[in-house]
C-alpha positions in Angstrom: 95.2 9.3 49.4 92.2 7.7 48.7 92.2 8.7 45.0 95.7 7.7 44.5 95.1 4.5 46.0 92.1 3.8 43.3 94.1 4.8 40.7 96.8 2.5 41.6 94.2 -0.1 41.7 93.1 0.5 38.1 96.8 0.4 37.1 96.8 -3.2 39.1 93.7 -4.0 37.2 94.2 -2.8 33.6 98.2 -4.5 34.0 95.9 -8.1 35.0 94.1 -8.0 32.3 96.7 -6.4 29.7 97.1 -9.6 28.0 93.4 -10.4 27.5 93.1 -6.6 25.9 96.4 -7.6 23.5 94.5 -11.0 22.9 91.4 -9.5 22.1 92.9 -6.3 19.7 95.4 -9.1 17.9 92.2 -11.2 17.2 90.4 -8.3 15.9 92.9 -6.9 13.7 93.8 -10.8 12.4 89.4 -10.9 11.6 89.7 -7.7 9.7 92.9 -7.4 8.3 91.7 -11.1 6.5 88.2 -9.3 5.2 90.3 -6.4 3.7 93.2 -8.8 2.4 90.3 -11.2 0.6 89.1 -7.8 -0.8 92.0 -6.2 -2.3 93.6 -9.4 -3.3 93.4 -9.6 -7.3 92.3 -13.4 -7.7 91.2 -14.6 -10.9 89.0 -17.5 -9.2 85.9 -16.2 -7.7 84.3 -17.9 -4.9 86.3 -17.0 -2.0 83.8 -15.8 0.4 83.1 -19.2 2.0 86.8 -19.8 2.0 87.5 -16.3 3.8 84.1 -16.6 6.5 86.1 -20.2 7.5 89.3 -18.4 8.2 87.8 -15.4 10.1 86.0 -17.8 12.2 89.3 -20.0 13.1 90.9 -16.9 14.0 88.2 -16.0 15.7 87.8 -18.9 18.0 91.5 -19.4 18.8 91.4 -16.0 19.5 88.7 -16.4 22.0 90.6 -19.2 23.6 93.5 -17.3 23.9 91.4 -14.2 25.6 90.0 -17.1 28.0 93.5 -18.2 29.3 94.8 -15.1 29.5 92.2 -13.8 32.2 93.5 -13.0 35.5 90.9 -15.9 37.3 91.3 -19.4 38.1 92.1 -22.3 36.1 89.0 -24.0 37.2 87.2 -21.2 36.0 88.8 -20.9 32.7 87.5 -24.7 32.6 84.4 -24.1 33.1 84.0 -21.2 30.9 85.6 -23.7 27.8 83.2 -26.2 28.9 79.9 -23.6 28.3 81.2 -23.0 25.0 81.7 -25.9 24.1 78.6 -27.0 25.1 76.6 -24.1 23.5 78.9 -24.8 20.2 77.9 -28.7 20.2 74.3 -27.7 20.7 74.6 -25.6 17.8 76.5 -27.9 15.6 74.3 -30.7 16.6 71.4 -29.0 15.4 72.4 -27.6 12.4 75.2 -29.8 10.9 73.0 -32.4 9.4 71.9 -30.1 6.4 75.1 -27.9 6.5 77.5 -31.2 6.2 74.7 -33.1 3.8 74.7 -29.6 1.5 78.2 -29.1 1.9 79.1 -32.8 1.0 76.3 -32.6 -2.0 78.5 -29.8 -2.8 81.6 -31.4 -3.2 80.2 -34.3 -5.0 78.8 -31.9 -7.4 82.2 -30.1 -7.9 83.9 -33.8 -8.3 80.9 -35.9 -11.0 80.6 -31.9 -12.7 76.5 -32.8 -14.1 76.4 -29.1 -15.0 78.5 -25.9 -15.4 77.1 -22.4 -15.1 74.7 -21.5 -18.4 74.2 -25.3 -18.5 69.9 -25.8 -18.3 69.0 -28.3 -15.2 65.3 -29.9 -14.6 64.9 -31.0 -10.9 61.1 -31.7 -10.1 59.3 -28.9 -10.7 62.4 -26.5 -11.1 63.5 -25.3 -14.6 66.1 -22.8 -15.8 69.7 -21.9 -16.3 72.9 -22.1 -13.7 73.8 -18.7 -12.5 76.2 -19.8 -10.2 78.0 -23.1 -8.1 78.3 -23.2 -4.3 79.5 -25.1 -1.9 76.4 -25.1 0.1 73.5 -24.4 -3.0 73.7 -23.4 -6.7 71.2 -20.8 -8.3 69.5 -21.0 -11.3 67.5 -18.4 -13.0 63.9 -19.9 -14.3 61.7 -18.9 -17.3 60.4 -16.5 -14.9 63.5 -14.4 -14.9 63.2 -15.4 -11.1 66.3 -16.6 -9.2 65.8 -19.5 -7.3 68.5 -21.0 -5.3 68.4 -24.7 -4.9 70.2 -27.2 -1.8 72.9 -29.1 -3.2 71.6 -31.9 -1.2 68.3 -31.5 -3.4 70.2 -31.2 -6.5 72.2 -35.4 -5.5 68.9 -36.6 -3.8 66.5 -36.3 -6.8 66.6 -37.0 -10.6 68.4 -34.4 -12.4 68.0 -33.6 -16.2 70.8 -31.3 -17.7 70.2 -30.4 -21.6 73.7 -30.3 -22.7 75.1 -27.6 -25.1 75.6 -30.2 -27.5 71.8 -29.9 -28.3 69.2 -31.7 -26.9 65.4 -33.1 -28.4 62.8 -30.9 -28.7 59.1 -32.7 -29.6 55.3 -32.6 -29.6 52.5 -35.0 -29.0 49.1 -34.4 -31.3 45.9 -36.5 -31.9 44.2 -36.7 -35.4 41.8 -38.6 -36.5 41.7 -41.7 -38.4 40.7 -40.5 -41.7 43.7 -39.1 -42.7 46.6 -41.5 -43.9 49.8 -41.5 -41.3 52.1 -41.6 -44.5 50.6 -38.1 -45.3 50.9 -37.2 -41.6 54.4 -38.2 -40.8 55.4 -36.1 -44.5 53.8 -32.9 -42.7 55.2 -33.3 -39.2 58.1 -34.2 -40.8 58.7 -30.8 -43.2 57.5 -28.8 -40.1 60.3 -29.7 -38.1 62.9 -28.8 -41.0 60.9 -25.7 -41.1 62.5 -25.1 -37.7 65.7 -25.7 -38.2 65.7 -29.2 -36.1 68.1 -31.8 -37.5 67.5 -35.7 -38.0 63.6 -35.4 -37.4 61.2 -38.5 -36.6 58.2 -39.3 -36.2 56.5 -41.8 -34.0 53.0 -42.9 -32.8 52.3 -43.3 -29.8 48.6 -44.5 -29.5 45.9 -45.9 -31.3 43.2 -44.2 -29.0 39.2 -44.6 -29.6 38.4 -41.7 -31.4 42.2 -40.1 -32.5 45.4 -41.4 -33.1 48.7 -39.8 -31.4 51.5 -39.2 -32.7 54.4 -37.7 -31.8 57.2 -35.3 -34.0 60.6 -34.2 -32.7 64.1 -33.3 -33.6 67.5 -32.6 -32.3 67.8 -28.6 -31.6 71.7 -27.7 -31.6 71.5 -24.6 -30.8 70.0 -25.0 -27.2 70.2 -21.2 -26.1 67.3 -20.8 -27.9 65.5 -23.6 -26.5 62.5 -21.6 -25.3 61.3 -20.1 -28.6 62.3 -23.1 -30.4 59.8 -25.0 -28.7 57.3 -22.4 -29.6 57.8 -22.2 -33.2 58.0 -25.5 -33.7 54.2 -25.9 -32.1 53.9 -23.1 -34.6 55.4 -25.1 -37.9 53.3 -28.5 -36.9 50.0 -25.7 -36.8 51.0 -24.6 -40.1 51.8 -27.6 -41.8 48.4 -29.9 -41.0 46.8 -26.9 -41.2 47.8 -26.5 -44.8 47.5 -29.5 -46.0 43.6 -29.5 -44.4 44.3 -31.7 -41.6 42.2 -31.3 -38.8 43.4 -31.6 -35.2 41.9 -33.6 -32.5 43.9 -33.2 -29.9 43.6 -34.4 -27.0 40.1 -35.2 -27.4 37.4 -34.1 -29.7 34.1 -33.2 -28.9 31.2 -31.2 -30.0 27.5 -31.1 -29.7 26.6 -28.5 -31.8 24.6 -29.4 -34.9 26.7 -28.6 -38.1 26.3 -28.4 -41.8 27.9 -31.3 -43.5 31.3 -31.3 -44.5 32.4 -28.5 -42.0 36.3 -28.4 -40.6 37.5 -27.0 -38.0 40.7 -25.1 -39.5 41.2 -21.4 -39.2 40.3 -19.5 -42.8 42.9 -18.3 -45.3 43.5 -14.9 -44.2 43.8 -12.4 -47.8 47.1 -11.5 -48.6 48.5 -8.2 -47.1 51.3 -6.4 -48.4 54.0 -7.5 -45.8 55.4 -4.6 -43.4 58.9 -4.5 -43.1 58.9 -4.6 -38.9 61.8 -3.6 -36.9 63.4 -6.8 -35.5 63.6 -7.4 -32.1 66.7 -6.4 -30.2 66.6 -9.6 -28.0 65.3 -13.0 -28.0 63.1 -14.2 -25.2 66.1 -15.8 -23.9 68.0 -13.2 -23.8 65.7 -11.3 -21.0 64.5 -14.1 -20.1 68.2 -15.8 -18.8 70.5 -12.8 -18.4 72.3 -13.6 -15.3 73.0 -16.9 -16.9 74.0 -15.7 -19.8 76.1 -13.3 -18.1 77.3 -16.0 -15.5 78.7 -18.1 -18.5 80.2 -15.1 -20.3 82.3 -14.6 -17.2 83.0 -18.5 -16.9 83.9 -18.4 -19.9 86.6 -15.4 -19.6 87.9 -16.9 -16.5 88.8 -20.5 -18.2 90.5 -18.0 -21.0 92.8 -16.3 -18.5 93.5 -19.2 -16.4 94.7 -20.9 -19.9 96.8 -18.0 -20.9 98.4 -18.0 -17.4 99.0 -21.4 -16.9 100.6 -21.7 -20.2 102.5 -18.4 -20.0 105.3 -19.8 -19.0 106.1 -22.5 -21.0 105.4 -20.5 -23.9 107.8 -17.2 -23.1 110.4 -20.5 -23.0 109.7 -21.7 -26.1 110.1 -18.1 -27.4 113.4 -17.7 -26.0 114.2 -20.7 -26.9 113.9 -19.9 -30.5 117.7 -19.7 -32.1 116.9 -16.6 -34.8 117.4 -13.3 -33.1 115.1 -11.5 -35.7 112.4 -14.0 -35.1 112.7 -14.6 -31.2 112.6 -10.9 -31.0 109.7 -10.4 -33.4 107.9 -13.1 -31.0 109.2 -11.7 -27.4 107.2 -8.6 -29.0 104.0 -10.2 -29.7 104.3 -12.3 -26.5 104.9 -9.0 -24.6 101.5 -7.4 -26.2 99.8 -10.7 -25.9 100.6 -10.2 -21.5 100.0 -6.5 -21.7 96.3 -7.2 -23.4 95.8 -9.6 -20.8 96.5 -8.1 -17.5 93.9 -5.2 -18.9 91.4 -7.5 -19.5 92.2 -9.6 -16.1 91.5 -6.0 -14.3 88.0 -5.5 -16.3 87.3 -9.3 -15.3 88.1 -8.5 -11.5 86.3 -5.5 -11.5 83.0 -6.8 -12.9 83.0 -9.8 -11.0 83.4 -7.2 -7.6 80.0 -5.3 -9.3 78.7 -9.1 -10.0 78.9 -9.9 -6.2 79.2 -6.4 -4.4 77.1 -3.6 -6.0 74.3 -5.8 -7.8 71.7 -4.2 -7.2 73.4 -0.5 -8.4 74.7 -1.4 -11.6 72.4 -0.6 -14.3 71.5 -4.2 -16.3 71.8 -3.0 -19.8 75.8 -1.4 -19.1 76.7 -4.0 -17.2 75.5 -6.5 -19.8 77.5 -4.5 -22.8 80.6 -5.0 -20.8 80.3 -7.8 -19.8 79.7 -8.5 -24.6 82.8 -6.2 -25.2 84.7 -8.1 -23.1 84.1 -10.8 -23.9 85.3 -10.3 -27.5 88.6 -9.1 -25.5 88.7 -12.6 -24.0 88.4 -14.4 -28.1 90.7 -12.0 -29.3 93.5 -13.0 -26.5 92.9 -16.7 -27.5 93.0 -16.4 -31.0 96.3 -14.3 -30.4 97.8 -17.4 -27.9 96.8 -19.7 -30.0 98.1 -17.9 -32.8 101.4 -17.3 -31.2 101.6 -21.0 -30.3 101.4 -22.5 -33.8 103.9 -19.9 -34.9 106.1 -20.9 -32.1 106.0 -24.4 -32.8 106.5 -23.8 -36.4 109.8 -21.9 -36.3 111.1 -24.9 -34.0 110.1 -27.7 -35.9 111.8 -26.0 -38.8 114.6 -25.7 -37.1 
């Protein structure tokens, strides 16, 4: 008897707290079922994780109401318990929303005045590099270091911010020489080194008349700003050249000596003999290249992205246009090339959605140099789909303004 009696006491129990256990497993299988959902789902924009932790954790707090109100004690009690959580959740809030909310507000004012995209090159303080990726909360950027360093959004509104655009940007150098030499001579060599390096509407300026050197300053606009980094350096290595050559010495920043010299003795490096030239290998990559390759690779896959999004969002309004065309010959010639177009694109849509899952998900185990070749060849999938729409497009619009 007294066995039966405990088990029909457990029965009692488990039936008083059989809703709480149904709370409970719903609110579970809601938390994961949205983890695997997010994960299987085939979404051509990327950031979802913040957008999927949010969800989990509503489900996960009405959930834990429900669980509360559902316990077989007391309605005070179920007060009380609220009124711990909530305390304990205030605390928590109150101590840590002041740089969430300022980062995630910084965040959205970034996404809304747009001051950079990812590849763009930022300067804030003493960081310098290239965007790797946007966040709600911070936005990496990958210095000349090849490091990663991930900045606060509310860092990134609170202090001066320099992005070079990828419309080029001015690349120059200060130098002192000496008064001797005549600053028409000087501003003709400055001015041929920076041609040398491919820089286009070069000046030059000076800056100071100091006591023993005058400084002047040579610059350019660079277009092609992915090579920023070894731009700068040859162009250093043009303006050493060209003063050089011409027998100019260099004073810079200051100029002194107290060794006893003959007379009439420059400092300039020697002509070196002339060597038969070597024909070298050239180098596979440029400094960049290593240098900024999540960047590079972050942009490639912006890039793609804006490409499909396109191609979808205008899908539609061309396949009418298509159908719309009154020759059966040509509308079926162009339902064909519209059909290839869509079949090219969901193929490169699946690469896209795969490498972006390796981008975020299995970093650290895909080898650099494959990943980076897919991430080139498909990126020449993504061109050749726009040059096909666009293609298409002027074809389409061609036949029915003809008609």
């Amino acid at each position: 008897m007294p066995g039966s009696l405990g088990r029909g006491e457990g029965i009692l129990i488990l039936e008083d707290y059989l809703a709480s256990l149904i709370a409970l497993g719903v609110t579970l299988v809601l938390v994961f079922g949205i983890d695997y959902l997010f994960r299987r789902a085939k979404m051509i924009k990327g950031d979802v994780k913040l957008v999927r932790q949010l969800i989990q954790l509503a489900v996960l707090s009405i959930g834990l109401i429900f669980i509360i109100f559902s316990l077989p004690i007391p309605y005070t009690n179920k007060e009380s318990i609220l009124q711990l959580l909530g305390i304990i959740a205030g605390a928590a809030i109150a101590l840590s929303s002041t740089t969430f909310i300022a980062n995630a507000m910084s965040g959205i004012m970034l996404r809304i005045i747009k001051p950079f995209r990812v590849g763009d090159y930022i300067e804030s303080e003493t960081v310098f590099g290239r965007v790797t990726d946007i966040h709600i909360l911070h936005t990496e950027v990958q210095s000349i270091d090849r490091d990663l360093v991930t900045l606060p959004n509310l860092k990134l509104v609170s202090s001066p911010l320099k992005t070079i655009r990828n419309s080029g940007t001015i690349i120059s150098t200060s130098i002192s020489l000496g008064y001797d030499v005549s600053w028409k001579k000087i501003e003709k060599d400055l001015l041929l080194a920076a041609e040398k390096t491919g820089l286009e509407t070069p000046f030059v300026q000076i800056l100071e008349l100091g006591d023993f050197s005058v400084t002047y300053k040579v610059g350019g606009l660079l277009k092609d700003v992915g090579s920023l980094i070894s731009a700068r350096s040859d162009f250093k290595k043009a303006v050493l050249d060209a003063l050089h050559g011409d027998n100019i010495e260099i004073v810079s920043p200051n100029f002194m000596n107290q060794r006893v010299l003959k007379e009439g003795l420059v400092f300039i490096p020697p002509n070196e003999l002339a060597k038969p030239e070597r024909v070298e290998k050239p180098a596979e990559k440029k400094p960049e290249q290593i240098i900024f390759d999540k960047a590079i690779e972050a942009e490639i896959l912006d890039r793609i992205e804006k490409v499909l999004e396109s191609l979808e969002n205008n899908e539609k309004e061309l396949g009418q246009q298509v159908h719309s065309v009154p020759d059966e010959s040509q509308r079926e010639s162009l339902e064909n090339k519209l059909e290839l177009l869509i079949n090219q694109k969901e193929g490169v849509k699946a690469d896209f959605e795969t490498m972006k899952k390796q981008k975020e998900e299995e970093e650290e185990k895909t080898d650099p140099e494959l990943f980076s070749r897919q991430v080139q060849s498909l990126n020449l999938k993504a061109d050749h789909l726009d040059i096909m729409r666009r293609k298409l497009e002027k074809e389409v619009k061609k036949i029915l303004e003809e008609k």
